[in-house]
N, CA, C and O atoms as CSV, one atom per row, in Angstrom:
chain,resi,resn,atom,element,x,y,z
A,1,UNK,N,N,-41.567,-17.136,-42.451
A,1,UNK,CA,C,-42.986,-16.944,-42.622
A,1,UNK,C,C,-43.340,-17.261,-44.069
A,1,UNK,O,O,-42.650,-16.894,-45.021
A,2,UNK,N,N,-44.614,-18.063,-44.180
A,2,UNK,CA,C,-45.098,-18.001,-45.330
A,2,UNK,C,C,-46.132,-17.323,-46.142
A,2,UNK,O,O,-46.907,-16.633,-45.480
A,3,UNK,N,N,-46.313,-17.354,-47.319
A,3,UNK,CA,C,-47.622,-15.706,-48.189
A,3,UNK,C,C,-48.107,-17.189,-49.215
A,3,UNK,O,O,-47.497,-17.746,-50.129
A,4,UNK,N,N,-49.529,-17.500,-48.551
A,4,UNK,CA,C,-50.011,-17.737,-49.983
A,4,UNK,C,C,-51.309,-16.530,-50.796
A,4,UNK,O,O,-52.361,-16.155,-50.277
A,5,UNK,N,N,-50.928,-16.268,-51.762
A,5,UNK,CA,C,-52.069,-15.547,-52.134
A,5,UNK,C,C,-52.883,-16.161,-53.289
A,5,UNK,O,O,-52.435,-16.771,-54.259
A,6,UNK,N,N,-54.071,-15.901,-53.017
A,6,UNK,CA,C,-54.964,-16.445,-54.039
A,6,UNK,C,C,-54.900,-14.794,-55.108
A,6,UNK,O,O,-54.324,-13.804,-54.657
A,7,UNK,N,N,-55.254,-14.786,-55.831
A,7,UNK,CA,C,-55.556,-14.261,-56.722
A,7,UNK,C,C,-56.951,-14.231,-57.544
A,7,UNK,O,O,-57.022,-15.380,-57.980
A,8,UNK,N,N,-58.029,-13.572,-57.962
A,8,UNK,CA,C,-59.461,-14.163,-58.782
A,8,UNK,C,C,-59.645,-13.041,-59.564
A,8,UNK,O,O,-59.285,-11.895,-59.295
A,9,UNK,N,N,-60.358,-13.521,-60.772
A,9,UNK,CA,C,-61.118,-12.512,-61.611
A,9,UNK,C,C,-62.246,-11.437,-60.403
A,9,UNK,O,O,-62.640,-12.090,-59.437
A,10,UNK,N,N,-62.560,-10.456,-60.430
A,10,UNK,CA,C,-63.583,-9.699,-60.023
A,10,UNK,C,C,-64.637,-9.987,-60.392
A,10,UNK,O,O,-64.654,-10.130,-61.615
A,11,UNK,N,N,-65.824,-10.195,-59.789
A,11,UNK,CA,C,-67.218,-10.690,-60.314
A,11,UNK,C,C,-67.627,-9.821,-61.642
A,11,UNK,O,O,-67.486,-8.599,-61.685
A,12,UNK,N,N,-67.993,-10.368,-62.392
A,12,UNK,CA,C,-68.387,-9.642,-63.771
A,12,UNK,C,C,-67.725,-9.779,-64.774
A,12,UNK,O,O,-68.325,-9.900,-65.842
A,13,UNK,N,N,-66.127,-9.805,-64.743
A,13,UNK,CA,C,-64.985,-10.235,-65.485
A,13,UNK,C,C,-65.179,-11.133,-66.185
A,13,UNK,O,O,-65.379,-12.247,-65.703
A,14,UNK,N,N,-65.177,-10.899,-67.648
A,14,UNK,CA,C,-65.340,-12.602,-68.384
A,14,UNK,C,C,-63.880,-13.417,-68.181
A,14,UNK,O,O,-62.704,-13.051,-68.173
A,15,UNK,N,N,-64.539,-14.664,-68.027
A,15,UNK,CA,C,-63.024,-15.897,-67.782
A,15,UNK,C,C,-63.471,-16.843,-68.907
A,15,UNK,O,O,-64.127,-17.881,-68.821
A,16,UNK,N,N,-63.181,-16.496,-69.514
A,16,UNK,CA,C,-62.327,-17.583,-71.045
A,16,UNK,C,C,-61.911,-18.531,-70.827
A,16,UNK,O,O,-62.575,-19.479,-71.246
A,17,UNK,N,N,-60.643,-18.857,-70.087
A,17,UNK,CA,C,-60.387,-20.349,-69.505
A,17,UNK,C,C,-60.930,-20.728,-68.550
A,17,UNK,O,O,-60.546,-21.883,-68.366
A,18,UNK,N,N,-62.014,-20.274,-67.373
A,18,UNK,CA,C,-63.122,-20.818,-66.490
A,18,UNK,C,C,-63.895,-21.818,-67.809
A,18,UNK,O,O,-63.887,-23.049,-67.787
A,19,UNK,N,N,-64.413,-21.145,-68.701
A,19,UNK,CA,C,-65.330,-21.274,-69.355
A,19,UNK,C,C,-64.792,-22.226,-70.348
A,19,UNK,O,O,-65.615,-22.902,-70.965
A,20,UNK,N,N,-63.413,-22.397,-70.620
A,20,UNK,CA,C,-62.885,-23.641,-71.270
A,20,UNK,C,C,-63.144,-24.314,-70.578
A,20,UNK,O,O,-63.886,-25.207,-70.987
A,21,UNK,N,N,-62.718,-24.358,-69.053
A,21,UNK,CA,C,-62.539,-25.559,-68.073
A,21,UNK,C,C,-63.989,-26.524,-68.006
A,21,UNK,O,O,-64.164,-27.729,-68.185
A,22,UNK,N,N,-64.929,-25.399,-67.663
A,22,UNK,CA,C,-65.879,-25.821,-67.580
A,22,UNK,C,C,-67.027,-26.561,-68.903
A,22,UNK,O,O,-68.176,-26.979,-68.758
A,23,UNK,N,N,-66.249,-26.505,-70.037
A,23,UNK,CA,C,-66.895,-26.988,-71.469
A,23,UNK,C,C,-66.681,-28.192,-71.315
A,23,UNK,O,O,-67.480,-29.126,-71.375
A,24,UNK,N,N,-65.037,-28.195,-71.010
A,24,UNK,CA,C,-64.333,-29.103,-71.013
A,24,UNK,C,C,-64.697,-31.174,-69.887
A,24,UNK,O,O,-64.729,-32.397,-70.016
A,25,UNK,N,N,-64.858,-30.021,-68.941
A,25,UNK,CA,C,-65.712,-31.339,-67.664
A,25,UNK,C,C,-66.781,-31.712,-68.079
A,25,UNK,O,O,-67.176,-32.815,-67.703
A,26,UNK,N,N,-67.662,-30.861,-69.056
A,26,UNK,CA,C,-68.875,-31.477,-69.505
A,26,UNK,C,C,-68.931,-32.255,-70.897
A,26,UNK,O,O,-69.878,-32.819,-71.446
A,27,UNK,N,N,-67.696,-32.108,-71.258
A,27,UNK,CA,C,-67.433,-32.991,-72.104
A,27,UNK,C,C,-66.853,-34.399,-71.913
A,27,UNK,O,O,-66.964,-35.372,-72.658
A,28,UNK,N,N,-66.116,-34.263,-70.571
A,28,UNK,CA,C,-65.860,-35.475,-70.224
A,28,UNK,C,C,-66.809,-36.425,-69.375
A,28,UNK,O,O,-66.456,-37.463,-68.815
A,29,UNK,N,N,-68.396,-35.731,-69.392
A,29,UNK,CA,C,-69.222,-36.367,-68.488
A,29,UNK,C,C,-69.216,-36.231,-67.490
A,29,UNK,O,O,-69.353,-37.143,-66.674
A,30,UNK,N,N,-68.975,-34.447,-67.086
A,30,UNK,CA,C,-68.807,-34.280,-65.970
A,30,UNK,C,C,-70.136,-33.015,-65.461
A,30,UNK,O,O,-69.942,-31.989,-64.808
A,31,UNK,N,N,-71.472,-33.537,-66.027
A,31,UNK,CA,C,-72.739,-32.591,-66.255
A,31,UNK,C,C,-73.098,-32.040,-64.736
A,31,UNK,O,O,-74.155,-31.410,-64.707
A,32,UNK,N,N,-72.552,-32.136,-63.727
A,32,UNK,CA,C,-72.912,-31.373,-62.519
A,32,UNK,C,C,-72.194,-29.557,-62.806
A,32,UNK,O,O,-72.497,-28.484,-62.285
A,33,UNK,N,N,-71.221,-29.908,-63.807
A,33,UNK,CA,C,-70.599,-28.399,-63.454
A,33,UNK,C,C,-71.071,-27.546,-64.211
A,33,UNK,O,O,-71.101,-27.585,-65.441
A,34,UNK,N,N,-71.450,-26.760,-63.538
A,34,UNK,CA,C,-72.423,-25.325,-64.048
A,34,UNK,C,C,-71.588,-23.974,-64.923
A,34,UNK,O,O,-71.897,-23.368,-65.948
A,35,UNK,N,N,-70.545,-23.867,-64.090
A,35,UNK,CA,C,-69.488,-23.069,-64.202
A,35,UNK,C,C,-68.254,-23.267,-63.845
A,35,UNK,O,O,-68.044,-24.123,-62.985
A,36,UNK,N,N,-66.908,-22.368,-64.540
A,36,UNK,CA,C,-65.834,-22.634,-63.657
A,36,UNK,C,C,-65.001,-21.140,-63.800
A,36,UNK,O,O,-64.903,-20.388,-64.769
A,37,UNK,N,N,-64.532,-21.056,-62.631
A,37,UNK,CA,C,-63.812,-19.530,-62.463
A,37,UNK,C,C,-62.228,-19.834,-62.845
A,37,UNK,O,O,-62.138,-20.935,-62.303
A,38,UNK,N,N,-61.127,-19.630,-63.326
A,38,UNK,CA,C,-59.718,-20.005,-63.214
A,38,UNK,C,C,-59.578,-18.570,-62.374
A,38,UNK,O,O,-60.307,-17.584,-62.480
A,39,UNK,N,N,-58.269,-18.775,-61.397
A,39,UNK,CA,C,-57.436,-18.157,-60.309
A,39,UNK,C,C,-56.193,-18.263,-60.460
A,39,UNK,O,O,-55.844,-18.829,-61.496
A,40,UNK,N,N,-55.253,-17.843,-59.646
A,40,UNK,CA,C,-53.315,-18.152,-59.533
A,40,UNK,C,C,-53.394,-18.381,-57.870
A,40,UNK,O,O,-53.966,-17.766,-56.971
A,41,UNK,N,N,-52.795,-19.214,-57.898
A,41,UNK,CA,C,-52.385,-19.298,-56.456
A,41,UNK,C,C,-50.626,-18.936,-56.213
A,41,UNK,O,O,-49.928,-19.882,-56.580
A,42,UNK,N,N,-49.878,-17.805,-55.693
A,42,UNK,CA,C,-48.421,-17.870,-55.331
A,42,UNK,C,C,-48.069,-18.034,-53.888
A,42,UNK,O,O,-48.554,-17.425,-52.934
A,43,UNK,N,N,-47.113,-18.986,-53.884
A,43,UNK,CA,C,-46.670,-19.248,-52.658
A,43,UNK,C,C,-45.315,-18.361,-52.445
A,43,UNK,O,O,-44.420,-18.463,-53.284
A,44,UNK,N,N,-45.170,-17.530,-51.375
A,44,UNK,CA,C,-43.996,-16.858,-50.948
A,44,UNK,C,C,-43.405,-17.458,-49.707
A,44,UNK,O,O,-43.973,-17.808,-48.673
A,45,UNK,N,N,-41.902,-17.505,-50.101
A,45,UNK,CA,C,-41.465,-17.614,-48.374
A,45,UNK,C,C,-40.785,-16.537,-47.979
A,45,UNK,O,O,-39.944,-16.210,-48.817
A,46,UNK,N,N,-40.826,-15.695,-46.807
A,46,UNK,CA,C,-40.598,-14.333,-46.483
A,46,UNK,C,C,-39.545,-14.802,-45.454
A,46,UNK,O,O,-39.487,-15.853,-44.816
A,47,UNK,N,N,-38.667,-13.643,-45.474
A,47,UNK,CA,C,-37.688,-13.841,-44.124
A,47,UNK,C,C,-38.098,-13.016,-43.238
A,47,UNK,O,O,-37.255,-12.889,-42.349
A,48,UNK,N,N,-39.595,-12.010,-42.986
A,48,UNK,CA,C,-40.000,-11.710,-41.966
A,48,UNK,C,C,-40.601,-12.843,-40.786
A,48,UNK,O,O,-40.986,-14.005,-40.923
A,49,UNK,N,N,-40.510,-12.071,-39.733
A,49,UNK,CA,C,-41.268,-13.187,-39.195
A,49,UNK,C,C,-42.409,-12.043,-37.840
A,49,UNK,O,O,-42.738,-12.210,-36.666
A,50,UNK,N,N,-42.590,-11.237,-38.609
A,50,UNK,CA,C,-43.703,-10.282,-37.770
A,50,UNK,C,C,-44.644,-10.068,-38.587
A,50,UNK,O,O,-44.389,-9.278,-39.495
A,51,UNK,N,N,-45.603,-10.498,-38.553
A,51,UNK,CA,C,-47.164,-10.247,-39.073
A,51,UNK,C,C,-47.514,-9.481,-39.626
A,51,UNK,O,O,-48.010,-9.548,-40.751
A,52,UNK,N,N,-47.343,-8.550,-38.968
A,52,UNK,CA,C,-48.421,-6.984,-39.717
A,52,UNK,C,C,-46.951,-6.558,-40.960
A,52,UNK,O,O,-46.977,-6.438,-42.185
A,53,UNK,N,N,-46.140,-6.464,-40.259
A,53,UNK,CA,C,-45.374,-6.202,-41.739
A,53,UNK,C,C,-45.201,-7.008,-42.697
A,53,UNK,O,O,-44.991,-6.633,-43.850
A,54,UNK,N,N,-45.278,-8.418,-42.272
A,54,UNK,CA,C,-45.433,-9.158,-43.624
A,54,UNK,C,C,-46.358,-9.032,-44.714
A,54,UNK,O,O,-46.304,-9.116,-45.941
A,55,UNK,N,N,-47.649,-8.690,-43.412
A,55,UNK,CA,C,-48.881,-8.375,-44.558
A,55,UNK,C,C,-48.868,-7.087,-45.243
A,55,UNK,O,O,-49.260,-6.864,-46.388
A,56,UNK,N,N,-48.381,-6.283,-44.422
A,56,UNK,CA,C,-48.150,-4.719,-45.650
A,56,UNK,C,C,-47.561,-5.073,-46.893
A,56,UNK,O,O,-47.824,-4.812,-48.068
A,57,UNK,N,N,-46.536,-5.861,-46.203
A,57,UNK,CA,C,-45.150,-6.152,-47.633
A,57,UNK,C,C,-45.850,-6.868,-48.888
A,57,UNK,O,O,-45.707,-6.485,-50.049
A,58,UNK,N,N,-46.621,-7.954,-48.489
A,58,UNK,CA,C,-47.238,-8.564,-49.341
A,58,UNK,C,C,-48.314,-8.116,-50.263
A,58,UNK,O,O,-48.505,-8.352,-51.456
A,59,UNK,N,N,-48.988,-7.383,-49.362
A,59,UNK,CA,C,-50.366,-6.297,-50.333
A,59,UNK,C,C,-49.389,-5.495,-51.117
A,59,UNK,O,O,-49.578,-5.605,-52.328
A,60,UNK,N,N,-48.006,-4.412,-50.647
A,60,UNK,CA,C,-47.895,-4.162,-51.700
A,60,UNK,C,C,-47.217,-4.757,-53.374
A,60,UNK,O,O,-47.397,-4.382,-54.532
A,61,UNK,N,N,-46.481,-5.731,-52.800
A,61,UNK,CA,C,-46.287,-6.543,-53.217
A,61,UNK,C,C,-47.324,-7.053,-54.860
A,61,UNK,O,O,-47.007,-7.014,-56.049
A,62,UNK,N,N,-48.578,-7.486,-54.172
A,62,UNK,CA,C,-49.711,-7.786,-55.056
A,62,UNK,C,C,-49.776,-6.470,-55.629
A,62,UNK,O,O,-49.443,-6.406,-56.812
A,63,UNK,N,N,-50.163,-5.303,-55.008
A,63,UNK,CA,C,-50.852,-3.842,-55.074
A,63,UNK,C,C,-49.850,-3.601,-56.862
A,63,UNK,O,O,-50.361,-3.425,-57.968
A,64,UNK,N,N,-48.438,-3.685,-56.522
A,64,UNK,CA,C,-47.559,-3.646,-57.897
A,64,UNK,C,C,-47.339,-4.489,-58.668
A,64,UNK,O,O,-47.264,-4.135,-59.845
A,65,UNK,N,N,-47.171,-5.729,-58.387
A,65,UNK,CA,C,-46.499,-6.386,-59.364
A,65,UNK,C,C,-48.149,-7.813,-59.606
A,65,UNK,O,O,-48.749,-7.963,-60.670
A,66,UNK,N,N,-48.458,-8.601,-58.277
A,66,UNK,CA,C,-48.579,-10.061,-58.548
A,66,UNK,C,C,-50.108,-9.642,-59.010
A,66,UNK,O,O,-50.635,-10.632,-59.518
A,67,UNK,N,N,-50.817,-8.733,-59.005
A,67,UNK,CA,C,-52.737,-8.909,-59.388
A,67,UNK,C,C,-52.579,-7.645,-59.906
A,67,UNK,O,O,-51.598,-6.995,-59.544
A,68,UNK,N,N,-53.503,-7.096,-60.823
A,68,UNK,CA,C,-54.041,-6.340,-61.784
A,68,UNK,C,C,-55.417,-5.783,-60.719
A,68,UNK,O,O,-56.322,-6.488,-60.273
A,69,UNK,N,N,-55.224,-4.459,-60.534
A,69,UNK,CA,C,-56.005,-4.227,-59.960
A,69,UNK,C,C,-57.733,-3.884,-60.527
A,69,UNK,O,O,-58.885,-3.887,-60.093
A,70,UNK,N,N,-56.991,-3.619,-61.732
A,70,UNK,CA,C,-58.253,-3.194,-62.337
A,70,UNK,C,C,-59.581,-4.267,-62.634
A,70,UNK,O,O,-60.762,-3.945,-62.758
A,71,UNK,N,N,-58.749,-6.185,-62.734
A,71,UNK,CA,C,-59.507,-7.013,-63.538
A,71,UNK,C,C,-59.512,-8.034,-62.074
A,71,UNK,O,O,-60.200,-9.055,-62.078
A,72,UNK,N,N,-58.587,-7.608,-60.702
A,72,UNK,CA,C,-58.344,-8.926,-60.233
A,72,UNK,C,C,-58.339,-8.471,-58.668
A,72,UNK,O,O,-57.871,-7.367,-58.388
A,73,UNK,N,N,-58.810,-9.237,-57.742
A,73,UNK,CA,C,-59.079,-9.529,-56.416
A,73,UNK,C,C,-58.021,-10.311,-55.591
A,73,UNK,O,O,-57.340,-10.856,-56.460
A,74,UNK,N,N,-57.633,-10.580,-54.655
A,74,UNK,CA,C,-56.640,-10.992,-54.100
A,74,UNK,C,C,-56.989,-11.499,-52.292
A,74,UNK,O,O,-57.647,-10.728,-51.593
A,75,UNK,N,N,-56.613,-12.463,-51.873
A,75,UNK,CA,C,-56.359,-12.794,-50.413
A,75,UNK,C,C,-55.164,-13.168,-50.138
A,75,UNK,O,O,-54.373,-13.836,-50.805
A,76,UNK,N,N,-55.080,-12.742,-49.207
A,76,UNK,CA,C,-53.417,-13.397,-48.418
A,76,UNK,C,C,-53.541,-14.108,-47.535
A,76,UNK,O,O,-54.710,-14.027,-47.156
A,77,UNK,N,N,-52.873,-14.944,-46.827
A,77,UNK,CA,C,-53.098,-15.758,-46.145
A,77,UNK,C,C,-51.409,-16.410,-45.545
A,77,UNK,O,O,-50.616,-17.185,-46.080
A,78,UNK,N,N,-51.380,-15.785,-44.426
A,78,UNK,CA,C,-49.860,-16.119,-43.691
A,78,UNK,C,C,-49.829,-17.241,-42.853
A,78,UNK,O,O,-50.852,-17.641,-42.299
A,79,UNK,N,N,-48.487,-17.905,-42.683
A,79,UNK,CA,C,-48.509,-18.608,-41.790
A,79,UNK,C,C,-47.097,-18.531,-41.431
A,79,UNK,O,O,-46.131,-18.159,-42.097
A,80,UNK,N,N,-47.212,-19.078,-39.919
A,80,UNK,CA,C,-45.693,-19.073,-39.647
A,80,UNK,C,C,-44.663,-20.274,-40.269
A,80,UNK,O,O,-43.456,-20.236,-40.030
C-alpha cells in the first residue's frame, strides 16, 4: 500500500517561501500569479495492506513526527 501526504501551512500562517516563489514568477514575467502557498508532499510505502489501519498508522504517524500541528494541515491519500 501506498501514503501520499500532502502537508500545508494553515490559513493565516505567513509563508515566506510562498511569497519568495511568488516574487519570484513575477519577476520572470510571470504577472498572472497573485500568490503562492509552499507545501511537502511525502510518499510512503507501507507493508499494510488494510485500509483503515493504514490510515490510523499514517495520521499518527503525521499527528508525531511528519506536520506540526500547531502551524500545519495535512491529507492522506492511499492507494493500493
Amino acid at each position: 500500500m501506498k501514503a501520499k501526504i500532502h502537508i500545508y501551512l494553515k490559513p493565516g500562517v505567513l509563508d515566506p517561501q510562498g511569497t519568495a516563489v511568488a516574487n519570484s514568477l513575477k519577476t520572470l514575467g510571470f504577472d498572472e500569479v497573485e500568490s503562492a502557498r509552499q507545501g511537502k508532499l511525502i510518499e510512503l510505502d507501507l507493508s499494510s495492506v488494510d485500509a483503515e489501519e493504514a490510515s490510523e498508522r499514517v495520521k499518527a504517524m503525521c499527528d508525531k513526527l511528519l506536520a506540526n500541528p500547531v502551524i500545519e494541515n495535512y491529507d492522506i491519500e492511499l492507494s493500493a
